[in-house]
C-alpha positions as CSV (number, residue, x, y, z in Angstrom):
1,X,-23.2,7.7,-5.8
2,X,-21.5,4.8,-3.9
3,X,-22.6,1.1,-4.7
4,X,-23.5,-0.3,-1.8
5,X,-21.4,-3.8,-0.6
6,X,-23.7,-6.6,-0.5
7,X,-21.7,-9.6,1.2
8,X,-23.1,-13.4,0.9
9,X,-22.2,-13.7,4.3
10,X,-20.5,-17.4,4.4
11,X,-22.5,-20.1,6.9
12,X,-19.6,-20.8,8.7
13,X,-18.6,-17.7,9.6
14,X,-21.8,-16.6,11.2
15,X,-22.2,-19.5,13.1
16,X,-18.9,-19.1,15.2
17,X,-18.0,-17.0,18.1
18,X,-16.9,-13.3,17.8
19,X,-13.7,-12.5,17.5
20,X,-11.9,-10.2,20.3
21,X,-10.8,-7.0,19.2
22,X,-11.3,-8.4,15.1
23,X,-10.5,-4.3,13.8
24,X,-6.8,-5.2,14.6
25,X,-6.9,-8.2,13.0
26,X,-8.7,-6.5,9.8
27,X,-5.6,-3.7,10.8
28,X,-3.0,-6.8,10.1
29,X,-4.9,-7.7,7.3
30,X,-4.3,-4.3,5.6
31,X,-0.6,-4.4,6.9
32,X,-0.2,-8.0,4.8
33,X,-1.5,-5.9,1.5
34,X,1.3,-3.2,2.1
35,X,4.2,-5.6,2.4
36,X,2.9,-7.5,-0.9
37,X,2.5,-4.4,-2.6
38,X,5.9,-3.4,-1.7
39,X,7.5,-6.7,-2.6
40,X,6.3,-6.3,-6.2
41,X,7.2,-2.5,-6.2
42,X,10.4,-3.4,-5.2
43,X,11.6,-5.9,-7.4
44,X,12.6,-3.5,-10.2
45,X,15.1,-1.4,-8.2
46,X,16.9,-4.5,-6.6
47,X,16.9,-6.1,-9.7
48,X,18.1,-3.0,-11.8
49,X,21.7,-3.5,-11.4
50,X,21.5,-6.7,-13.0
51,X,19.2,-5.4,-16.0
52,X,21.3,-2.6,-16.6
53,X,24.3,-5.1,-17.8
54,X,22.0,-7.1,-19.5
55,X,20.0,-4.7,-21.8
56,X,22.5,-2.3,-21.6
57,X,20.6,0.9,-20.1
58,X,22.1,3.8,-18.3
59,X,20.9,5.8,-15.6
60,X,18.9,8.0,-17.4
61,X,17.2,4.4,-19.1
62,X,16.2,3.6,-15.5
63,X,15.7,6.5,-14.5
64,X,12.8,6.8,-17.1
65,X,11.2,3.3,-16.1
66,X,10.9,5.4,-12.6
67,X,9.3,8.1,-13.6
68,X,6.8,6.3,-15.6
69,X,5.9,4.2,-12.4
70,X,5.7,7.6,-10.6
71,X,3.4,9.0,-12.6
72,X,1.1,6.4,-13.1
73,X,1.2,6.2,-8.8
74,X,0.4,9.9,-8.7
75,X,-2.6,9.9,-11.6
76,X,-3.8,6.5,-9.8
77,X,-4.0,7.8,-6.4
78,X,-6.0,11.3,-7.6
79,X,-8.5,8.6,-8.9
80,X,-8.7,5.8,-6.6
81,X,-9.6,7.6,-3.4
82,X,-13.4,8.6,-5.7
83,X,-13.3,5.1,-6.7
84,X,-13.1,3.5,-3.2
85,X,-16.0,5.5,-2.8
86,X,-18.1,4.4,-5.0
87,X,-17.5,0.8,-5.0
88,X,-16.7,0.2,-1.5
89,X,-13.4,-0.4,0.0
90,X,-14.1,-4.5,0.0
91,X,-14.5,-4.6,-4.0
92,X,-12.0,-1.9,-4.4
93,X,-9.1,-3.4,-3.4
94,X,-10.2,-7.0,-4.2
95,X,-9.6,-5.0,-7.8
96,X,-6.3,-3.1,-7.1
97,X,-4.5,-6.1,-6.1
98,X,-5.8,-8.5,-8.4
99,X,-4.9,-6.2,-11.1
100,X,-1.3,-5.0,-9.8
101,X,-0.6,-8.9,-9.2
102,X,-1.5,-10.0,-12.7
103,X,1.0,-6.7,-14.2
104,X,3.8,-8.1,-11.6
105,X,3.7,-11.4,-13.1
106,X,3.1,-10.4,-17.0
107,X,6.3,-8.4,-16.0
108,X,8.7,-11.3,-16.6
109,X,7.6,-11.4,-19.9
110,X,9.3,-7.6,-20.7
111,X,11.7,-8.5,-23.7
112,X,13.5,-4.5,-23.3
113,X,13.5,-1.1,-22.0
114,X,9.4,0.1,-23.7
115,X,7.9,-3.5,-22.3
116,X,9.9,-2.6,-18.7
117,X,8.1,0.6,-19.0
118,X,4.7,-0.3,-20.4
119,X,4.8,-2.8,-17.4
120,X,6.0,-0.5,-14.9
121,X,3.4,2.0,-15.5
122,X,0.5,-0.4,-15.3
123,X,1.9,-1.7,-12.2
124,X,2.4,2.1,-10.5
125,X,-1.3,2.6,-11.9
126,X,-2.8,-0.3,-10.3
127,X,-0.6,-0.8,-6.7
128,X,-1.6,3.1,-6.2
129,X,-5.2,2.3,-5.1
130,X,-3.7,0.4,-1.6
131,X,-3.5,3.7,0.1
132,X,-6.2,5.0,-0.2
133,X,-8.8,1.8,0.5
134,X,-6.5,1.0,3.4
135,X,-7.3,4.3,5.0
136,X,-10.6,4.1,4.0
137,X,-11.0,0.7,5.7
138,X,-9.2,2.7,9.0
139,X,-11.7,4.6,8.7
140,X,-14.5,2.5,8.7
141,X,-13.1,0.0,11.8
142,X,-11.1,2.5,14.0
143,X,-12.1,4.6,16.4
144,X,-11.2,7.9,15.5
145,X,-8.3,7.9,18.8
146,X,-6.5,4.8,17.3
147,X,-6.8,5.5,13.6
148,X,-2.9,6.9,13.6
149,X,-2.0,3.9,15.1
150,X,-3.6,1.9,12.8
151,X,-2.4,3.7,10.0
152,X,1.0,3.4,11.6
153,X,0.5,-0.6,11.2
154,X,-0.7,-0.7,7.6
155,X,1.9,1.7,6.6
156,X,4.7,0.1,7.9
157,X,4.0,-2.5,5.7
158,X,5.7,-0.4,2.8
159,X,9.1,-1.0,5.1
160,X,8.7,-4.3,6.1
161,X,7.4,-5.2,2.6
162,X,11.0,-3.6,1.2
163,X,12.9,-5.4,3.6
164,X,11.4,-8.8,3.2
165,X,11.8,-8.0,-0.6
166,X,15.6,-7.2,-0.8
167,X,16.1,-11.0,0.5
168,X,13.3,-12.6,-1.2
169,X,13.9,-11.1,-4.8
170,X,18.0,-11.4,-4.5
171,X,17.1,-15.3,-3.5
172,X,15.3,-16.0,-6.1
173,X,17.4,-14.1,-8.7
174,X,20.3,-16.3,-7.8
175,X,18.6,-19.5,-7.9
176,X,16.2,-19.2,-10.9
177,X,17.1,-15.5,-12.8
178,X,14.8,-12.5,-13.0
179,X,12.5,-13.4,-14.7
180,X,10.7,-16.1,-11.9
181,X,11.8,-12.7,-9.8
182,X,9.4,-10.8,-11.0
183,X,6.6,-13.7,-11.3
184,X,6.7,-15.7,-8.3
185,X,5.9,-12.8,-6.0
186,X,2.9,-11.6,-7.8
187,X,1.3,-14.9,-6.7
188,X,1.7,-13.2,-3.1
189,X,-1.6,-10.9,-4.0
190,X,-3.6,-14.0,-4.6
191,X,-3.1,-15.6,-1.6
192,X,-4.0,-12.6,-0.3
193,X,-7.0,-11.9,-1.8
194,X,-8.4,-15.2,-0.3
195,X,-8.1,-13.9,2.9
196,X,-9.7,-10.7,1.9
197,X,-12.4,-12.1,0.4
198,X,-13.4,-14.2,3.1
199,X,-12.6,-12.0,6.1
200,X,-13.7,-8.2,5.2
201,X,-17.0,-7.0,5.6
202,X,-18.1,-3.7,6.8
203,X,-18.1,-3.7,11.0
204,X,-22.3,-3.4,10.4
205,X,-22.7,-6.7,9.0
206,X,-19.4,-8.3,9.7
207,X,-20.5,-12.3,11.4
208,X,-17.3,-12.2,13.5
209,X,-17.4,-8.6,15.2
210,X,-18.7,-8.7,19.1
211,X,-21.6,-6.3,19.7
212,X,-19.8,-4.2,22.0
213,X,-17.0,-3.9,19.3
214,X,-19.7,-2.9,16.4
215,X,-20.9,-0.6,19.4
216,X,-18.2,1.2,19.7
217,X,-17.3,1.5,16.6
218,X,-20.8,2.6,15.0
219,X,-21.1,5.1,18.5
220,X,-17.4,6.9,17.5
221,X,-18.8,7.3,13.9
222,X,-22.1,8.7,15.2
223,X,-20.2,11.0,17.2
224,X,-18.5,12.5,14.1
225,X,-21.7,12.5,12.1
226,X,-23.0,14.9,15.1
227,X,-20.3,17.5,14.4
228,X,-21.0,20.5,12.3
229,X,-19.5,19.0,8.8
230,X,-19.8,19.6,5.5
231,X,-21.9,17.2,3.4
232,X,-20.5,19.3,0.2
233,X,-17.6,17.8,-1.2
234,X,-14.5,19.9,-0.7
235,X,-13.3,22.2,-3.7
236,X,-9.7,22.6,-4.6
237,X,-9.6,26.2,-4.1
238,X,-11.5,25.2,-0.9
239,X,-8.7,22.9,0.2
240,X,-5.9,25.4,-0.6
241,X,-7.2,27.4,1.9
242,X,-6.5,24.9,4.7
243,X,-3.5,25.0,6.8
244,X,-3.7,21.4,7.5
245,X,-3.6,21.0,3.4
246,X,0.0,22.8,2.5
247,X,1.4,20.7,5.5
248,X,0.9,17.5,4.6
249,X,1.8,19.2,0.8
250,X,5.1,20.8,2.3
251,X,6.3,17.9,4.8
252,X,5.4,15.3,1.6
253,X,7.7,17.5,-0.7
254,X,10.4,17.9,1.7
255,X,10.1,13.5,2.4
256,X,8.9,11.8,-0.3
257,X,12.4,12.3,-2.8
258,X,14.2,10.9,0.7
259,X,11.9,7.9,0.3
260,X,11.9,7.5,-3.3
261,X,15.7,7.7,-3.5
262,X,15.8,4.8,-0.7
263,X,13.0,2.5,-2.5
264,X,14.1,3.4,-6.2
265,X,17.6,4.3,-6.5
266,X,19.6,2.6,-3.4
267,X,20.7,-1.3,-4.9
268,X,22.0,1.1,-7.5
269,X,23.7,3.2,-5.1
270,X,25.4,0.6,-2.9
271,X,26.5,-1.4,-6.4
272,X,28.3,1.6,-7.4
273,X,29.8,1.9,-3.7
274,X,30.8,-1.9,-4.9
275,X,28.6,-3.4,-1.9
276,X,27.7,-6.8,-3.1
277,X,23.7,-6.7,-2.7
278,X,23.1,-10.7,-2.4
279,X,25.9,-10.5,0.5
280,X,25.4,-6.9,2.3
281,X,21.7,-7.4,2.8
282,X,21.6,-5.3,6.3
283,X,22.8,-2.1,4.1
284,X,19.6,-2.7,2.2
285,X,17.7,-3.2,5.6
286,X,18.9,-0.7,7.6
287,X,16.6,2.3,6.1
288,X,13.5,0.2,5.9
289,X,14.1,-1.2,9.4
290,X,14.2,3.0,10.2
291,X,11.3,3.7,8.3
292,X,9.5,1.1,10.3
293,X,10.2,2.3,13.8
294,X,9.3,5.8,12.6
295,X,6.2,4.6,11.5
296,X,5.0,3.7,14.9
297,X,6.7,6.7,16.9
298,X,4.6,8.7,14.6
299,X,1.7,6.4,14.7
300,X,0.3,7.5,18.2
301,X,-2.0,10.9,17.2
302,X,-3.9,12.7,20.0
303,X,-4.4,16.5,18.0
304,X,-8.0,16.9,16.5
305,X,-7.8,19.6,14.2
306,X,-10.8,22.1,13.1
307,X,-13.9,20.6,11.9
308,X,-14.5,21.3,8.5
């Protein structure tokens, strides 16, 4: 059973005016926790050319510290979309990021390859609960005719984050070494989490949300409440059934080694290619600047597909 949020709604906030169209700032707000939690995500692969030389590993060494962070993501996200239930999507990713922040910064502490992967699998365990309390906090401040958009936004954070990452990490790196690499971003999720804090609440009790922005948020849900829905939760063999299941399971096998080859194994690539990665920076950019548009191409969605 969810725990119900409880906000100690701060003096200050309920005293001032309403904020215009606040869901799109709580949207920007979501899209800030995607580019942190790419930053840190990203730290290891721009890094890795430089580790490799220093601790000696080969391919098949990093390509282990991957797969570790890969499984951790994929265990992490079967649990976290339950837990985000139960907790609420305010505490719930208050929790993610404080935790994946803390592992990003105990990081520079890894002395070899088992501490790199202890690390790394805490980190792909913890930065896994972002997606789904971001589209759980979609869900509960779109509309349901701009929620592609808005998960558009907050997704494109992920290409934005790895863009602002190959210069941030590579600028640090040659001023202080990897290790300050790996630490001074994972302060980014603090800073964050102030913000958080202060500004989420649900659109029922936020101080800052205009009525006829809680009213037409509240009416769209009611809307959906009035369809014939289950209130069972959905079995797997239930879900197999779907359509709409084995195509987002078919279009995420046939897209996601595309992506994970770009955010994993691409400084590696263009070092072998003998690009210089602190001085050919746009070859780093140029598929995350892609990803990004294709984000908000893709972000405008006007099907509505059978109730279940």
């Amino acid at each position: 059973m969810r725990v119900p949020e409880r906000p100690q709604l701060a003096t200050s906030l309920s005293t001032r005016r309403p904020i215009s169209n606040l869901r799109w700032w709580i949207g920007g707000i979501l899209f800030a926790s995607t580019i942190i939690n790419y930053i840190d995500r990203q730290t290891l692969s721009l890094l890795a050319p430089f580790l490799k030389v220093e601790y000696h590993w080969t391919n098949t060494d990093y390509a282990n510290l991957v797969i570790g962070f890969r499984i951790a993501y994929s265990l992490g996200q079967t649990i976290f979309g339950r837990f985000m239930d139960r907790i609420g999507t305010r505490r719930g990713l208050s929790l993610t990021v404080f935790f994946y922040s803390i592992v990003s910064m105990a990081t520079s502490l890894a002395r070899g390859f088992y501490s790199f992967a202890g690390f790394r699998f805490l980190l792909g365990a913890g930065e896994s609960g972002n997606w789904p309390a971001a589209t759980k906090a979609v869900s509960e401040w779109f509309p349901k005719r701009e929620r592609g958009l808005a998960t558009a936004l907050f997704d494109s954070g992920s290409s934005v984050g790895g863009a602002i990452a190959a210069w941030l990490i590579l600028w640090i790196y040659g001023r202080w070494g990897w290790r300050p690499a790996f630490a001074i971003p994972g302060t980014l999720g603090f800073l964050w989490l102030m913000v958080w804090r202060r500004w989420y609440y649900p659109p029922e009790s936020h101080p800052r949300i205009s009525d006829a922005e809680r009213a037409m948020i509240l009416a769209d849900r009611h809307d959906e409440h009035e369809q014939p829905i289950s209130k069972d939760p959905l079995g797997w063999q239930t879900l197999l059934q779907l359509p709409q299941a084995w195509a987002a399971i078919v279009s995420k096998a046939l897209t996601d080694p595309v992506w994970f080859f770009v955010t994993d194994w691409f400084p590696i690539y263009l070092v072998a290619k003998g690009i210089e990665l602190r001085t050919g920076l746009i070859a780093i950019w140029i598929p995350f600047l892609a990803a990004d548009l294709g984000n908000f191409f893709g972000g405008e969605d006007h099907w509505e597909g059978p109730n279940v």
